[in-house]
PDB file with SEQRES, HELIX, SHEET and CRYST1 records, atoms N, CA, C and O in Angstrom:
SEQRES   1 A   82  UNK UNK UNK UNK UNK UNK UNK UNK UNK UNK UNK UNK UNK          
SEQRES   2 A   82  UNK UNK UNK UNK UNK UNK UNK UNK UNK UNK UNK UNK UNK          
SEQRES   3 A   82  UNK UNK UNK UNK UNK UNK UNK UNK UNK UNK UNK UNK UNK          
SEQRES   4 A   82  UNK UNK UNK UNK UNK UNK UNK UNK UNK UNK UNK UNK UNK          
SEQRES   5 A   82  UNK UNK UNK UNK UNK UNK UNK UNK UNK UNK UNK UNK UNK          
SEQRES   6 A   82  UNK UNK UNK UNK UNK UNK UNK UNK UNK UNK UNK UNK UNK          
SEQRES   7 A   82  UNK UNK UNK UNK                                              
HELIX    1 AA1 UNK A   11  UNK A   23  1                                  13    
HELIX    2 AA2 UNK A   27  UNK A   30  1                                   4    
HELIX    3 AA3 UNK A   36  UNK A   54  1                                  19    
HELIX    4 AA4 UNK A   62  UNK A   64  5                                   3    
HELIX    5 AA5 UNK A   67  UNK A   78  1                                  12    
CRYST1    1.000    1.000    1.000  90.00  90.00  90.00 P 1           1          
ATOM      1  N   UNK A   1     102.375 -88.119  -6.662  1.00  0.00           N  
ATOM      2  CA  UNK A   1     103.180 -87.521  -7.712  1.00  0.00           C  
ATOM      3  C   UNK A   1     104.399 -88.391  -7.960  1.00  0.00           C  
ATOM      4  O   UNK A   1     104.886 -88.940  -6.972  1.00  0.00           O  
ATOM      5  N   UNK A   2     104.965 -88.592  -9.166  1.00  0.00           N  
ATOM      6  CA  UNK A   2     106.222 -88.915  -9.533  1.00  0.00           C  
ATOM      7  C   UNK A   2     107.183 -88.476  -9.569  1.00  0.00           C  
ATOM      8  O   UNK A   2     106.822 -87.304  -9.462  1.00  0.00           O  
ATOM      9  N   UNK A   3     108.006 -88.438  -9.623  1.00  0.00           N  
ATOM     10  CA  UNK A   3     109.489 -88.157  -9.627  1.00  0.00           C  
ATOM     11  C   UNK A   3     109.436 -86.671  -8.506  1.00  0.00           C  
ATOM     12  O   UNK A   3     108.460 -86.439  -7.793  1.00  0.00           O  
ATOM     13  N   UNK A   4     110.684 -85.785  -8.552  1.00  0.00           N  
ATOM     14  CA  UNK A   4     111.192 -84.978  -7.186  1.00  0.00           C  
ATOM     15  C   UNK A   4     110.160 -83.797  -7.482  1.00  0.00           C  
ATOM     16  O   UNK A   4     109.621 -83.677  -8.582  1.00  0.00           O  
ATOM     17  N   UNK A   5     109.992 -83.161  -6.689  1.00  0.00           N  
ATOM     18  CA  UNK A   5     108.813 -82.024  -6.398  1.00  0.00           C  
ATOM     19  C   UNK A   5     109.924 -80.610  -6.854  1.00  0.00           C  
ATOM     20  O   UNK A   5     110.919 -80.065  -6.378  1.00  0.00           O  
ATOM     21  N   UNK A   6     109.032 -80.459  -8.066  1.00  0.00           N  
ATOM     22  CA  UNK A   6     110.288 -79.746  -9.378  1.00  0.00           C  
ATOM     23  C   UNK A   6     110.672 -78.240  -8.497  1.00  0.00           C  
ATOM     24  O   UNK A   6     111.519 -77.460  -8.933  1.00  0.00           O  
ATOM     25  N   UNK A   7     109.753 -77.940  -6.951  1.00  0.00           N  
ATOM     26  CA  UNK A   7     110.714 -76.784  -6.522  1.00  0.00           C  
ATOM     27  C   UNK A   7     111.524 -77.632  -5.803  1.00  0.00           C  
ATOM     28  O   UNK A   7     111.906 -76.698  -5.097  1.00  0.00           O  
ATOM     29  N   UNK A   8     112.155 -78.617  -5.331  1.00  0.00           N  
ATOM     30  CA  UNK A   8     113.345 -79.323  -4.642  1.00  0.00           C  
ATOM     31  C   UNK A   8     114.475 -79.286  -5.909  1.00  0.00           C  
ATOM     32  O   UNK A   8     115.611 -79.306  -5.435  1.00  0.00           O  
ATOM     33  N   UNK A   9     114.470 -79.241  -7.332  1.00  0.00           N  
ATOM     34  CA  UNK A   9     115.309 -79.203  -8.151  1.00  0.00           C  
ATOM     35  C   UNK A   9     116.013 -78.246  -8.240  1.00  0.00           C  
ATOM     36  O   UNK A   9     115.533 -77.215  -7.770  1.00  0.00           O  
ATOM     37  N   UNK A  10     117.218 -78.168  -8.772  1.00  0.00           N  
ATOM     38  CA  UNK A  10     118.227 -76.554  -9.044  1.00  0.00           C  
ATOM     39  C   UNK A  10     117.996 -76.805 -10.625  1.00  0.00           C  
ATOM     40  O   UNK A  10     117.744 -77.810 -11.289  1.00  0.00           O  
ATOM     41  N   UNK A  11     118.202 -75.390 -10.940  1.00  0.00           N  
ATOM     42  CA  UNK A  11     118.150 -75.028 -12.302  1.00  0.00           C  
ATOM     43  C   UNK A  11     118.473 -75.867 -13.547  1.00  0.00           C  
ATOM     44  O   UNK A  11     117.779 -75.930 -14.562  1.00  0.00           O  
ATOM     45  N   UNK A  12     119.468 -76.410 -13.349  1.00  0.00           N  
ATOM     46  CA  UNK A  12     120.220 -77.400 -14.400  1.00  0.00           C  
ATOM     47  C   UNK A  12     119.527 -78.810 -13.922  1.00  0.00           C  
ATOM     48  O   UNK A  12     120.114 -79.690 -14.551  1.00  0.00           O  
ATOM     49  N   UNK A  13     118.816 -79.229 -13.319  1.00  0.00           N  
ATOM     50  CA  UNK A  13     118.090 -80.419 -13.214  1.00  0.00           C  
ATOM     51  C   UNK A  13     116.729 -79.994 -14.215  1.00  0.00           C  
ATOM     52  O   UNK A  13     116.436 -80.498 -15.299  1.00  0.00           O  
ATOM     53  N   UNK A  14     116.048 -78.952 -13.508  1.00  0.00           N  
ATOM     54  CA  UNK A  14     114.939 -78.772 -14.030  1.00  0.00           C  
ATOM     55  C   UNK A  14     115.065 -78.287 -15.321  1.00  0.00           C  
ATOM     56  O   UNK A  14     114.028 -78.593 -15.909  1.00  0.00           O  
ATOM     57  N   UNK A  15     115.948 -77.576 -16.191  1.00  0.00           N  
ATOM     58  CA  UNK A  15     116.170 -77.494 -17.403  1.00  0.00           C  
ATOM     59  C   UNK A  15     115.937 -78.984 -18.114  1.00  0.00           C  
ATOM     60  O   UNK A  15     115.136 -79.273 -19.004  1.00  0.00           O  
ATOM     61  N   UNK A  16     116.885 -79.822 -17.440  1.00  0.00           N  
ATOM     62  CA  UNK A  16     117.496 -81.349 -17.783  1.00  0.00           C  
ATOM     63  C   UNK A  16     115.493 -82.351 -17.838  1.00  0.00           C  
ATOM     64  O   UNK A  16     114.946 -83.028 -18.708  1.00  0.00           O  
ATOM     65  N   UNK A  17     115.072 -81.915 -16.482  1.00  0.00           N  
ATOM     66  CA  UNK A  17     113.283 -82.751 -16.818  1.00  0.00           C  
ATOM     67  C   UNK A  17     112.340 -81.954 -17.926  1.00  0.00           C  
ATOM     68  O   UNK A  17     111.477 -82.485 -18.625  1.00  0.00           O  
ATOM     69  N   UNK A  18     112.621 -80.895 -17.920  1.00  0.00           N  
ATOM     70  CA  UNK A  18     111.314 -80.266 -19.124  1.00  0.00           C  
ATOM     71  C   UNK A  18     112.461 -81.099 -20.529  1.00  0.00           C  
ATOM     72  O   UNK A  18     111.824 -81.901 -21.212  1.00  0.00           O  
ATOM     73  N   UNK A  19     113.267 -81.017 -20.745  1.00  0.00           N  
ATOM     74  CA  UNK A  19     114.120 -81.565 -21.768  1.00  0.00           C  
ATOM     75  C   UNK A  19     113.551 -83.007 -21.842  1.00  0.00           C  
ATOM     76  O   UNK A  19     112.817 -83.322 -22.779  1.00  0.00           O  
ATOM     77  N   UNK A  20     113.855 -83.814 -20.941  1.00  0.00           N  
ATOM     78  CA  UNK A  20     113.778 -85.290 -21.334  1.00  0.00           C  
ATOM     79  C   UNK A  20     111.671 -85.628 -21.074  1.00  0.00           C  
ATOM     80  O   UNK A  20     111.142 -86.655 -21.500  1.00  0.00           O  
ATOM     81  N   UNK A  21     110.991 -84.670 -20.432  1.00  0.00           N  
ATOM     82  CA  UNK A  21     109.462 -84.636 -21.104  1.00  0.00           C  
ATOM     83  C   UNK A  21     108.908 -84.238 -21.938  1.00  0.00           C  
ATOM     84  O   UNK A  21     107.811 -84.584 -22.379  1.00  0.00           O  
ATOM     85  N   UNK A  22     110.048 -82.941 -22.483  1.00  0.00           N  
ATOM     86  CA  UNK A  22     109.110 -82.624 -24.159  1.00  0.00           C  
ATOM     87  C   UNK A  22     109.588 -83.629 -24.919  1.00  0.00           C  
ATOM     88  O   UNK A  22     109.081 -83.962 -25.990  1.00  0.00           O  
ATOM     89  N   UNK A  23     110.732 -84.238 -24.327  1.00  0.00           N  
ATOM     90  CA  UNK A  23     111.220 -85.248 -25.488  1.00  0.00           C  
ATOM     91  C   UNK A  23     110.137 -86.592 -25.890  1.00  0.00           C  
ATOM     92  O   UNK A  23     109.912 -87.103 -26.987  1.00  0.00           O  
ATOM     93  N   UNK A  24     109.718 -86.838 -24.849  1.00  0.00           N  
ATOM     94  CA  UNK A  24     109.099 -88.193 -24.748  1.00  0.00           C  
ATOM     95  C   UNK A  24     107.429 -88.154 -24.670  1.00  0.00           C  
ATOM     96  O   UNK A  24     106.664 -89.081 -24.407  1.00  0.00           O  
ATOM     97  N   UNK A  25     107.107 -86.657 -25.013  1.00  0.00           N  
ATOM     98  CA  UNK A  25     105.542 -86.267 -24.885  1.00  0.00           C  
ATOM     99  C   UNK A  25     104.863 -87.377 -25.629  1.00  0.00           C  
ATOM    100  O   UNK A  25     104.162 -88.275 -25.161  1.00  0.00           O  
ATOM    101  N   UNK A  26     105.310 -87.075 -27.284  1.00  0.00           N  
ATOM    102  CA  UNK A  26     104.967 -87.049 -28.624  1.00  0.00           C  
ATOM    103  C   UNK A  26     104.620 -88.675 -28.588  1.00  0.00           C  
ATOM    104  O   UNK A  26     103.526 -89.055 -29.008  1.00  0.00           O  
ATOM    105  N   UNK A  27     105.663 -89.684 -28.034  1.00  0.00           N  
ATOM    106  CA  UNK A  27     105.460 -91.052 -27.971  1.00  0.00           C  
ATOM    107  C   UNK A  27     104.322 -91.463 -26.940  1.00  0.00           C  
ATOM    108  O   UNK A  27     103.688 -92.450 -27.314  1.00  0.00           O  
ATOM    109  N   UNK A  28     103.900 -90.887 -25.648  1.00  0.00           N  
ATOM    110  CA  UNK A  28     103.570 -90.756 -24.616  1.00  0.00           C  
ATOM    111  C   UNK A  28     102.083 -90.729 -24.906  1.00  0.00           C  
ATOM    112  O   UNK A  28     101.232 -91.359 -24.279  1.00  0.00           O  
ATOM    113  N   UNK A  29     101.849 -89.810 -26.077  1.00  0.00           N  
ATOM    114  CA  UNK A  29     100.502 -89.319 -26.622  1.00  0.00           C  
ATOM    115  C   UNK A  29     100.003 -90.569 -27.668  1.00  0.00           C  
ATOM    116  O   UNK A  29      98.882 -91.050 -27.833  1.00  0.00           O  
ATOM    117  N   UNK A  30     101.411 -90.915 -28.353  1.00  0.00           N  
ATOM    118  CA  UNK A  30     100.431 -92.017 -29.724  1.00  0.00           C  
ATOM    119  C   UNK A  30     100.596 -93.668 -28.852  1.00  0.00           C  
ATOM    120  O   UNK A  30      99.874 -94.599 -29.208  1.00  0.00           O  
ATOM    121  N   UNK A  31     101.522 -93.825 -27.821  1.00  0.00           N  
ATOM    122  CA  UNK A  31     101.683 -95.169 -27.765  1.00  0.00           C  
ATOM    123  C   UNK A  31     101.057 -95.307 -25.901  1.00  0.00           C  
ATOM    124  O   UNK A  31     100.592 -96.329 -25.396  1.00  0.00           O  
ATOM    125  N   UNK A  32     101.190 -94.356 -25.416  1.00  0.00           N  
ATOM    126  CA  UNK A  32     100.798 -94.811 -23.773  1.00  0.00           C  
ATOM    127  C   UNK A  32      99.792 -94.743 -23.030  1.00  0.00           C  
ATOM    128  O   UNK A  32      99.561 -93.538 -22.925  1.00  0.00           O  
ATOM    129  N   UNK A  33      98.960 -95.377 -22.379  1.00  0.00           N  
ATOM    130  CA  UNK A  33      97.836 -95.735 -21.974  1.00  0.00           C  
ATOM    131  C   UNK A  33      97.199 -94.170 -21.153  1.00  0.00           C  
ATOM    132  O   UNK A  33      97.790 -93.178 -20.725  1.00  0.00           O  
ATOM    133  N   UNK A  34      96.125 -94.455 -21.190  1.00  0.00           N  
ATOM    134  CA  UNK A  34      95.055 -93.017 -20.674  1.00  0.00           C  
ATOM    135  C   UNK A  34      95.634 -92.719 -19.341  1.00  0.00           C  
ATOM    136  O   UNK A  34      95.269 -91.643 -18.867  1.00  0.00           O  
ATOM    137  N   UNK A  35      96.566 -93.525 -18.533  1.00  0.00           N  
ATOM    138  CA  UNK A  35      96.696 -92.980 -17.189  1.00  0.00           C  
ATOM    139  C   UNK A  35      98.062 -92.405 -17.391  1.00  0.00           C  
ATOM    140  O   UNK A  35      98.532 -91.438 -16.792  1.00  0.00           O  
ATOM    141  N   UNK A  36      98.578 -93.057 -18.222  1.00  0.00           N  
ATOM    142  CA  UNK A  36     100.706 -92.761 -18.717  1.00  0.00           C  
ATOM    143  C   UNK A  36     100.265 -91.669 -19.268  1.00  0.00           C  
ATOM    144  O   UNK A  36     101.082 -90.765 -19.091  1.00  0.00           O  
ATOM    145  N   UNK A  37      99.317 -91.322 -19.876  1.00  0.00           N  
ATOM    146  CA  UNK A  37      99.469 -89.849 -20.495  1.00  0.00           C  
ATOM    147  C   UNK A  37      98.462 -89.162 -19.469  1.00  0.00           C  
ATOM    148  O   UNK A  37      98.176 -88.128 -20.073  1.00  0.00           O  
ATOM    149  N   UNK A  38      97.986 -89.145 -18.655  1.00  0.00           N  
ATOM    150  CA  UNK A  38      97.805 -88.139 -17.367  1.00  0.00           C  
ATOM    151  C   UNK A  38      99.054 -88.054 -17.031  1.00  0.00           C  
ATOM    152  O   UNK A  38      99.746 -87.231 -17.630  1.00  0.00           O  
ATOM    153  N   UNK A  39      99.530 -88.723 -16.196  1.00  0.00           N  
ATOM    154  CA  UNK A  39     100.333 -88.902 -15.739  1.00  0.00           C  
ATOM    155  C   UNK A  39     101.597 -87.828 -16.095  1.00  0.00           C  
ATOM    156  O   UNK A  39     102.059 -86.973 -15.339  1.00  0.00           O  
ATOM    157  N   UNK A  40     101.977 -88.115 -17.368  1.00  0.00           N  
ATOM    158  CA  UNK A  40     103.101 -87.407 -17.673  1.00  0.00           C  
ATOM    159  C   UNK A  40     102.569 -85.929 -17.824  1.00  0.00           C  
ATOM    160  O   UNK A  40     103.356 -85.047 -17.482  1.00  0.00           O  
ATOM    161  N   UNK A  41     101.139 -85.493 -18.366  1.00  0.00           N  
ATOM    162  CA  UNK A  41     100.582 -84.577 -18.565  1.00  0.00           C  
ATOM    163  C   UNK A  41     100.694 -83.330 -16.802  1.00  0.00           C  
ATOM    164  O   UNK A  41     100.948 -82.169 -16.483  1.00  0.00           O  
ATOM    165  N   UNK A  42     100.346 -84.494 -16.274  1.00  0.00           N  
ATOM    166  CA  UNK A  42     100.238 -83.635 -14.503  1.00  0.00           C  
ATOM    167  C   UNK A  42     101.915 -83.150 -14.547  1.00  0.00           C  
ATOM    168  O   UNK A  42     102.128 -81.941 -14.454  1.00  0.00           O  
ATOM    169  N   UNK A  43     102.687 -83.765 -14.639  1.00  0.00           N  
ATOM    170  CA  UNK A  43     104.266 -83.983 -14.491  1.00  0.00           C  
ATOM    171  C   UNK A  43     104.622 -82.916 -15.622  1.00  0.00           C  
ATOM    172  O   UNK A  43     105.393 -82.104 -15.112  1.00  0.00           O  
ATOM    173  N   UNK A  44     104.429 -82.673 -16.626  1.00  0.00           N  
ATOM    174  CA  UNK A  44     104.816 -82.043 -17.559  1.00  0.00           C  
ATOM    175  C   UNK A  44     104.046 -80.369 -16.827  1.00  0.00           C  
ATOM    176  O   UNK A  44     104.817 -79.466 -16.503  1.00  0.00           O  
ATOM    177  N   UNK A  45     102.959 -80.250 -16.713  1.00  0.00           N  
ATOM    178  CA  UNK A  45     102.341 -79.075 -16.116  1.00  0.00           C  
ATOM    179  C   UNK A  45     103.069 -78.573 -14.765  1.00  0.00           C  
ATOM    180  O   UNK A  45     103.366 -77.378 -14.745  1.00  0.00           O  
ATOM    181  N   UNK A  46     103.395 -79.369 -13.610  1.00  0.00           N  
ATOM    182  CA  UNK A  46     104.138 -78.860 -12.744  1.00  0.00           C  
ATOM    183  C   UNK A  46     105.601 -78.817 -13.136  1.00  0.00           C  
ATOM    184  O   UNK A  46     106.052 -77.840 -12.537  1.00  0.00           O  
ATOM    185  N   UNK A  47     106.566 -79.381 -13.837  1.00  0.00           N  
ATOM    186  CA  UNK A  47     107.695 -78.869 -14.248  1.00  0.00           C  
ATOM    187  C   UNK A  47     108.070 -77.422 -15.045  1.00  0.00           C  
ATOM    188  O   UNK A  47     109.110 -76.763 -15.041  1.00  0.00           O  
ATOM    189  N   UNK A  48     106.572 -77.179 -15.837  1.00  0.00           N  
ATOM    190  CA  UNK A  48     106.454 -75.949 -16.888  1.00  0.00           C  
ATOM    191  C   UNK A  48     106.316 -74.614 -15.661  1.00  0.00           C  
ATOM    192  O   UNK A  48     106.938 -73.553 -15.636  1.00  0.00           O  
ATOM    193  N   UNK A  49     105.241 -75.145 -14.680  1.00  0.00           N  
ATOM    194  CA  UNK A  49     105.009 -74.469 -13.825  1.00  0.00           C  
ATOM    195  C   UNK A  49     105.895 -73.676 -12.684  1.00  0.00           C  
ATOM    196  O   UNK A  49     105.721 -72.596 -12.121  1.00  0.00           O  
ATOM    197  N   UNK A  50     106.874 -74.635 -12.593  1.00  0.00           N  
ATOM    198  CA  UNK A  50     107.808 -74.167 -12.192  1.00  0.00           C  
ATOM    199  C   UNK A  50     109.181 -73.249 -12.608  1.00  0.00           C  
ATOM    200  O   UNK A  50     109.820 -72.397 -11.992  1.00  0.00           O  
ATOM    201  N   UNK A  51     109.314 -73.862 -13.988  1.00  0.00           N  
ATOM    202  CA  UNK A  51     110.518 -72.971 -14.546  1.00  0.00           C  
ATOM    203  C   UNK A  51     109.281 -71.282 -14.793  1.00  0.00           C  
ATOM    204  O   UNK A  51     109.907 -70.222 -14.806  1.00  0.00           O  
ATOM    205  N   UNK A  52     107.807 -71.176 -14.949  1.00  0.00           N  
ATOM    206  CA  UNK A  52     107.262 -70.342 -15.201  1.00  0.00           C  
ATOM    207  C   UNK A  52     107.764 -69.581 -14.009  1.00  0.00           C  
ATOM    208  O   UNK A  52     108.691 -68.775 -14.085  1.00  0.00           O  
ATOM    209  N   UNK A  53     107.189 -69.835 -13.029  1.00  0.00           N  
ATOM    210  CA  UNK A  53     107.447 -69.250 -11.206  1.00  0.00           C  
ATOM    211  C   UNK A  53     109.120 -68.687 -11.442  1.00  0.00           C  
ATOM    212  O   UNK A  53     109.327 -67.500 -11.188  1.00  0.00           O  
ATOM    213  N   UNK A  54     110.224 -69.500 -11.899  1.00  0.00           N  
ATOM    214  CA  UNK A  54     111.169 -68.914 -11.711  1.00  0.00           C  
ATOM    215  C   UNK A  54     111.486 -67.756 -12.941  1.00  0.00           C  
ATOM    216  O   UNK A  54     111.918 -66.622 -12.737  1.00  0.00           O  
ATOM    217  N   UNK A  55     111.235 -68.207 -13.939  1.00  0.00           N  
ATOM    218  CA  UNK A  55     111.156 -67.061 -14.713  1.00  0.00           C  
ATOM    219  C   UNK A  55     110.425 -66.445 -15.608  1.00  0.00           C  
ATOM    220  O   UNK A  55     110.282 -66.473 -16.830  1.00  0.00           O  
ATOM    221  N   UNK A  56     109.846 -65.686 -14.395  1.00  0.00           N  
ATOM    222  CA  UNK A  56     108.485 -64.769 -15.146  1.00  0.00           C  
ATOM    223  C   UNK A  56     108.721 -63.717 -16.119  1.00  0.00           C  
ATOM    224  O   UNK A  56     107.764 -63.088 -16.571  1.00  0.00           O  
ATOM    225  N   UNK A  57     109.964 -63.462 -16.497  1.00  0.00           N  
ATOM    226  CA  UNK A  57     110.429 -62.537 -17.138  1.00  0.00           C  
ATOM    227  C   UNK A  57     110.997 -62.775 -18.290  1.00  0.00           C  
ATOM    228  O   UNK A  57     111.648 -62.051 -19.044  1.00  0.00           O  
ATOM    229  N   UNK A  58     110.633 -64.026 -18.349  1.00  0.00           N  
ATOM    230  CA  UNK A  58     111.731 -64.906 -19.699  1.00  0.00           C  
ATOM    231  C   UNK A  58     111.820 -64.111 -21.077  1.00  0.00           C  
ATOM    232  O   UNK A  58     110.760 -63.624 -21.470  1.00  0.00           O  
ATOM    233  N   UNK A  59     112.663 -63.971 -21.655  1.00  0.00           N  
ATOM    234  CA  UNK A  59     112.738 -63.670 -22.702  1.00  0.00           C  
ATOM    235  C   UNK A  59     111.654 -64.224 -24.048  1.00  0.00           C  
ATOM    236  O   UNK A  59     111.837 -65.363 -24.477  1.00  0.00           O  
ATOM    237  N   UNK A  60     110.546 -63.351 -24.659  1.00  0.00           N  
ATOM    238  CA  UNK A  60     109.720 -63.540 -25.571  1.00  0.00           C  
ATOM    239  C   UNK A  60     109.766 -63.923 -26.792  1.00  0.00           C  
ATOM    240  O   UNK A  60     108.933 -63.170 -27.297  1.00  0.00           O  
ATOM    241  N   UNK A  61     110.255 -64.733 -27.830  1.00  0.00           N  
ATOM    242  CA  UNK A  61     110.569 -64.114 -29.030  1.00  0.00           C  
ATOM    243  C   UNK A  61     109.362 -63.387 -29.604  1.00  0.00           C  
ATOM    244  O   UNK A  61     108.296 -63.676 -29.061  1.00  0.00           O  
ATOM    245  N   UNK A  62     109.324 -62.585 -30.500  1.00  0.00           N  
ATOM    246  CA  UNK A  62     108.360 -62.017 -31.446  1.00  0.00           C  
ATOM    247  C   UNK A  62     107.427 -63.065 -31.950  1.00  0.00           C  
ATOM    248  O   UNK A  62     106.243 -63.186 -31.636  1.00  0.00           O  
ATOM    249  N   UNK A  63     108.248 -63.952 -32.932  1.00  0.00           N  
ATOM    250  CA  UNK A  63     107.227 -64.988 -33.778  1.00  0.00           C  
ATOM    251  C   UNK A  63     107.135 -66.149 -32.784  1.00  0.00           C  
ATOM    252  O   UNK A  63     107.390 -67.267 -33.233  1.00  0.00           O  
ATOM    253  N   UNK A  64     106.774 -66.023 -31.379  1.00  0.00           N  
ATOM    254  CA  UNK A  64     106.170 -67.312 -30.584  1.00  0.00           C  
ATOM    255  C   UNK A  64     104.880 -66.124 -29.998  1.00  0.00           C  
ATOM    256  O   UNK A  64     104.551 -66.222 -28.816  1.00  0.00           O  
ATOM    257  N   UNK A  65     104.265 -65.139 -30.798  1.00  0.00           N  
ATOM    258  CA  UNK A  65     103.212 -64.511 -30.214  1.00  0.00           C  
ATOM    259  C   UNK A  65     102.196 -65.035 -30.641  1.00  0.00           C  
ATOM    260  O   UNK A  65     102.224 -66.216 -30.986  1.00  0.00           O  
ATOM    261  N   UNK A  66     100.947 -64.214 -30.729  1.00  0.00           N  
ATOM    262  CA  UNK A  66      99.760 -64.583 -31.636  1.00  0.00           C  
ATOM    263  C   UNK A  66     100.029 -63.482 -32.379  1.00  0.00           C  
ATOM    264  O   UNK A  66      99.344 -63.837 -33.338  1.00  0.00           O  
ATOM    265  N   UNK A  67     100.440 -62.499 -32.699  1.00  0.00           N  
ATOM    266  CA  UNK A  67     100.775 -61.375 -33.400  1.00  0.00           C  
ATOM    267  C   UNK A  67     101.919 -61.602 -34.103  1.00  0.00           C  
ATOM    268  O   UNK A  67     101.854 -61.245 -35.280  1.00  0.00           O  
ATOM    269  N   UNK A  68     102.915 -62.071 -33.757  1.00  0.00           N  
ATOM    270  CA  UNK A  68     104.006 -62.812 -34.669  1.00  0.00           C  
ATOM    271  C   UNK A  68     103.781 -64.136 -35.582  1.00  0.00           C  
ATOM    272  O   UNK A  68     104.261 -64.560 -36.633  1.00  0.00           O  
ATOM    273  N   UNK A  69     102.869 -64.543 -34.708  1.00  0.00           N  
ATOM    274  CA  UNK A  69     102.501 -65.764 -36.255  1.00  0.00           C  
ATOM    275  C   UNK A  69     101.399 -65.440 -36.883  1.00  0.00           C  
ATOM    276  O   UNK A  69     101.231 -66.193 -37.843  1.00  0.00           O  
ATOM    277  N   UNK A  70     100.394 -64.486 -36.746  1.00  0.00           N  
ATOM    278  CA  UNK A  70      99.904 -63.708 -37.604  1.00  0.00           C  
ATOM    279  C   UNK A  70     100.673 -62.934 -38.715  1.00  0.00           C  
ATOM    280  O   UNK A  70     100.071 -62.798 -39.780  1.00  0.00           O  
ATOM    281  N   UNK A  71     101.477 -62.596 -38.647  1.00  0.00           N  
ATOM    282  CA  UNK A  71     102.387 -61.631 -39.355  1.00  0.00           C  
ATOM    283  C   UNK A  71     102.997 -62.775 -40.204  1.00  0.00           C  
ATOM    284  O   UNK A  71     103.037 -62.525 -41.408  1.00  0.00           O  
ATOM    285  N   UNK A  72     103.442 -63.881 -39.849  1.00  0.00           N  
ATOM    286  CA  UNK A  72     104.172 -64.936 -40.515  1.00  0.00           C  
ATOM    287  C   UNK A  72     103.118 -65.531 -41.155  1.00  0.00           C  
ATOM    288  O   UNK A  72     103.444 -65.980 -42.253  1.00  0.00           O  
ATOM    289  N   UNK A  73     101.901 -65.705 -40.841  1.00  0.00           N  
ATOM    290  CA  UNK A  73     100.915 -66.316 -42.251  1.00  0.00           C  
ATOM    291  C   UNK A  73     100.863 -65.334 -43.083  1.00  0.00           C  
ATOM    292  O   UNK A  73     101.307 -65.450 -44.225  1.00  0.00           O  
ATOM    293  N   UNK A  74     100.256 -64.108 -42.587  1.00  0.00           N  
ATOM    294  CA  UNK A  74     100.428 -63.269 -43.606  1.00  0.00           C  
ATOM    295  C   UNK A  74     101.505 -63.392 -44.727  1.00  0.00           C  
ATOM    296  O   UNK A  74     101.215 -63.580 -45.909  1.00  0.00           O  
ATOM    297  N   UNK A  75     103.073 -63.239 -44.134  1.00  0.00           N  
ATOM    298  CA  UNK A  75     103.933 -63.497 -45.024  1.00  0.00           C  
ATOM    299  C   UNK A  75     104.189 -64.533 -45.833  1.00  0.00           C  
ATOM    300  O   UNK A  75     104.941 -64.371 -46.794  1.00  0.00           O  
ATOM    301  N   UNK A  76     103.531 -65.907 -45.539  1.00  0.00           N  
ATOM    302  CA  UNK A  76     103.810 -66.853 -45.868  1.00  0.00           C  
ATOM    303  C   UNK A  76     102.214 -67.134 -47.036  1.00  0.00           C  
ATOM    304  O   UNK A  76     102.173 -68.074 -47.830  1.00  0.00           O  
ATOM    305  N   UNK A  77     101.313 -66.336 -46.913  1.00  0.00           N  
ATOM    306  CA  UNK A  77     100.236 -66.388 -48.086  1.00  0.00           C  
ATOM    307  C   UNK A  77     100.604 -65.779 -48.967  1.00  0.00           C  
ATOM    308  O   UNK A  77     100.170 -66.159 -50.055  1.00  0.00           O  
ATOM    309  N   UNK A  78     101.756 -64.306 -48.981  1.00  0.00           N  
ATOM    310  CA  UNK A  78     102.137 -63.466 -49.858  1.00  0.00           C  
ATOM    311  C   UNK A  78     102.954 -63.973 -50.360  1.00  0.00           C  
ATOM    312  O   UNK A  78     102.949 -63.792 -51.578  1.00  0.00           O  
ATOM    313  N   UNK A  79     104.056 -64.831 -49.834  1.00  0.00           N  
ATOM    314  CA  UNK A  79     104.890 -65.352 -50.875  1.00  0.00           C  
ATOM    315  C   UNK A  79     104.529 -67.000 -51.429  1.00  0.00           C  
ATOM    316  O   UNK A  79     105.473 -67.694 -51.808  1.00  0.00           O  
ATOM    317  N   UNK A  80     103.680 -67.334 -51.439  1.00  0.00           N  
ATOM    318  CA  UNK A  80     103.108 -68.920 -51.302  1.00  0.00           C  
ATOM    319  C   UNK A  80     102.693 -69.057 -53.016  1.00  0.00           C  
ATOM    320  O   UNK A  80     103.118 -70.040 -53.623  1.00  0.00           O  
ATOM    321  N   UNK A  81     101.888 -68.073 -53.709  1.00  0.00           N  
ATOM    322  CA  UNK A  81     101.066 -68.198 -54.770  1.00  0.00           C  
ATOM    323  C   UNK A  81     101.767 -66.989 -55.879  1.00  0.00           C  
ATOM    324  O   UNK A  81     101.119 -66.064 -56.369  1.00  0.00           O  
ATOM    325  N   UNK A  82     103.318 -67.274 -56.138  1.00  0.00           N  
ATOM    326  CA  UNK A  82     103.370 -66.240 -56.986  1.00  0.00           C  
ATOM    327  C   UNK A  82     103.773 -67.017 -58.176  1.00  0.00           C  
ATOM    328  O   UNK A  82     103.949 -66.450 -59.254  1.00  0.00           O  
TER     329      UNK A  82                                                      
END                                                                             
């Protein structure tokens, strides 16, 4: 594995790595080789994994559901074609 074993991190670190890996996914995916994107992929899954473990209770929004962005196509076909 790479970098620190994301339960050895405190909160404000591990905030700070999911930050600087969603940042660098997007490049990771169009420009970096089949093992750089495992790689970050394994790394990106145990960092998610971990802020998951710590907070299982996280706050939901509505429109990050499948029922909230249902509701938002809906809305967005009704006002799309008038």
């Amino acid at each position: 594995m790479d970098g620190v074993d994301p339960g050895r991190l405190d909160d404000q670190q591990l905030i700070k790595e999911l930050e600087t890996i969603h940042r660098t996914r997007h490049t990771t995916l169009l420009h970096g080789s089949d093992d750089a994107l495992r790689v970050h992929g394994d790394r990106m899954a145990l960092l998610e994994g971990e802020y998951l473990r710590r907070h299982p209770r996280r706050s939901v929004a509505a429109g990050r559901t499948r029922a909230g962005a249902r509701e938002r196509e809906k809305q967005e076909k009704g006002n799309g074609d008038s």
